[in-house]
C-alpha positions as CSV (number, residue, x, y, z in Angstrom):
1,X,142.2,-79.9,230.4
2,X,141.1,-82.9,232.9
3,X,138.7,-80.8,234.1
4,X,136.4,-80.3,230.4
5,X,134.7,-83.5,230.4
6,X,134.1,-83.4,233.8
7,X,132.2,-80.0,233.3
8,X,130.5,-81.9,230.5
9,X,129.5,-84.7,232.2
10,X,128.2,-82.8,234.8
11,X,126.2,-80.1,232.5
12,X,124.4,-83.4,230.9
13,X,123.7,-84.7,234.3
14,X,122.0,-81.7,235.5
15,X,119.9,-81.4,231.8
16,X,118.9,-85.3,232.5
17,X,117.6,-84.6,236.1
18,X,116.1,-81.4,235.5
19,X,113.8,-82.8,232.7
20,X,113.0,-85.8,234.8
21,X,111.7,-83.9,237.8
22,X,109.9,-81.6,235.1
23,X,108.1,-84.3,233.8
24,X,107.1,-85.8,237.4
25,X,104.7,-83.4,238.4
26,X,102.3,-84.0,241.2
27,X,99.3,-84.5,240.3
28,X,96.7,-81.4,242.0
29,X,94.3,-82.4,244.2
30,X,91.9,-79.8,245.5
31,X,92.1,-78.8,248.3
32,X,88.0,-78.5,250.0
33,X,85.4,-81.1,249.1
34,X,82.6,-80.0,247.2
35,X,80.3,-79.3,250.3
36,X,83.1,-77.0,251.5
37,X,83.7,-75.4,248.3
38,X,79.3,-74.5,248.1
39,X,79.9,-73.2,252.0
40,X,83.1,-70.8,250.4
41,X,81.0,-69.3,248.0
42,X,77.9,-68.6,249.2
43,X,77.2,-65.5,251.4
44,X,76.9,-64.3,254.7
45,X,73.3,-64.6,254.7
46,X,72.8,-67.5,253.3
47,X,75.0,-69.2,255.4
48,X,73.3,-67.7,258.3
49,X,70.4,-69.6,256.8
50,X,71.9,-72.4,256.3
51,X,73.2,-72.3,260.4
52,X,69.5,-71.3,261.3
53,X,67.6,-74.1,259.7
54,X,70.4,-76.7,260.7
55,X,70.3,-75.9,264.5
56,X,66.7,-75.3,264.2
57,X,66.5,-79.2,262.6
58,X,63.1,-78.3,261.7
59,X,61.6,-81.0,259.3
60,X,58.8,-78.5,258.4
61,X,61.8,-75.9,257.4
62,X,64.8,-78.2,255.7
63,X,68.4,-77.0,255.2
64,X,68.2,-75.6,251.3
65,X,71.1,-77.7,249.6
66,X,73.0,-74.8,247.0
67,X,73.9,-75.7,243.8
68,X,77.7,-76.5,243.2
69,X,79.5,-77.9,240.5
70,X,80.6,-81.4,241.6
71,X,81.1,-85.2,240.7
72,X,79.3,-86.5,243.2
73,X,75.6,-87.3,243.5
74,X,72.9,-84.9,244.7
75,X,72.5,-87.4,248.0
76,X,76.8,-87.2,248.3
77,X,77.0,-83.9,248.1
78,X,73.8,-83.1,250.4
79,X,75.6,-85.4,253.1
80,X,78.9,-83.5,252.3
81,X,77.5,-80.2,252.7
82,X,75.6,-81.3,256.0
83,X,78.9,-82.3,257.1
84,X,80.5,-78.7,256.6
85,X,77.7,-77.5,258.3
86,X,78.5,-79.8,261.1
87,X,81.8,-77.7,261.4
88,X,81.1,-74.4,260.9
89,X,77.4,-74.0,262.8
């Protein structure tokens, strides 16, 4: 008999913290910038492009900046995506 409202209060307990940790969720931050995310999703050939006219650093042939959908400005995102390329040419 002593042990009921123990079980009870226990039950409620676990409802109560299961709803609060439900309700706390993290928010998602993603996870490549937007310069990364362009790299990701163009191809092979144009990122061999992309390598070629950075090493090259050709005024007379400039890097061609892809599109990507992005928050930032067209001179943010350049410098983002010229820092990707930093990395991966």
């Amino acid at each position: 008999m002593r042990h009921a409202p123990v079980l009870a209060m226990v039950a409620v307990l676990s409802a109560v913290l299961l709803s609060a940790c439900a309700q706390d969720k993290p928010e998602l931050r993603p996870t490549r910038s937007a310069g990364e995310g362009a790299w990701y999703e163009s191809s092979t050939a144009d990122r061999h492009e992309y390598c070629e006219a950075y090493r090259a650093h050709d005024p007379q042939r400039p890097i061609s900046i892809p599109t990507y959908a992005s928050e930032e400005s067209r001179d943010e995102f350049a410098d983002d995506f010229y820092n990707v390329l930093k990395k991966k040419c």
